[in-house]
N, C-alpha and C positions, 0 to 999 in steps of 0.2 A: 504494500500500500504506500502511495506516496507520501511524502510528510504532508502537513494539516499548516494551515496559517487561519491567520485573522483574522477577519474583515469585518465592517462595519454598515449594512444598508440598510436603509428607511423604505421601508415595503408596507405596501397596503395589506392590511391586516385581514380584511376579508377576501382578497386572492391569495392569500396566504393558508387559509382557514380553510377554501375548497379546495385548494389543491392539494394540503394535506390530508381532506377529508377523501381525495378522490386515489391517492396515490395510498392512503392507509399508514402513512406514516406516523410514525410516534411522539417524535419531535419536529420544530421547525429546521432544524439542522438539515437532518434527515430529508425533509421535503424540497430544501434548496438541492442537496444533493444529488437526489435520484432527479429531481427534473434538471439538472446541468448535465447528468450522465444520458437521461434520455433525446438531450440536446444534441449531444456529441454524437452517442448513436446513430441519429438519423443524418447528422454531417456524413458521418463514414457509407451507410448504406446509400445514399444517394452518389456518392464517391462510384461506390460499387458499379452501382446502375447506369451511370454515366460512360464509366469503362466498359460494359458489354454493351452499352447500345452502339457504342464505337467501333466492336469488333463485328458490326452486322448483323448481331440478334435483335429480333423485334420484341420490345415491353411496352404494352399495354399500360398507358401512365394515368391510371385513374385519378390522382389526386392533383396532376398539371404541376407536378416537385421535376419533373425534367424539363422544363422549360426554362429554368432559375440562369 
């Protein structure tokens, strides 16, 4: 695991509140967390998607995330 630092933001308490309630998170730590990991995640999978549609595979881009 990478080391941990400190940060300090001023976030809205009720986006805060469903996002934790929708991710089931425990703390608010936790809910920045897994939604920066699920941020990244979809950087990389569109990454993905980007290199085979390059190699001449055709995907079906329901959500319009390959036109970015």
């Amino acid at each position: 695991m990478a080391a941990k630092v400190r940060k300090q933001f001023l976030l809205d308490p009720e986006l805060l509140r469903k996002a934790r309630e929708y991710l089931r998170a425990k703390t608010d730590t936790e809910t920045v967390e897994r939604a920066l990991k699920a941020v990244a995640i979809d950087d990389e999978l569109y990454a993905l998607q980007a290199d085979i549609a390059r190699e001449g595979v055709e995907i079906v881009d329901v959500y319009g995330r390959l036109e970015k």
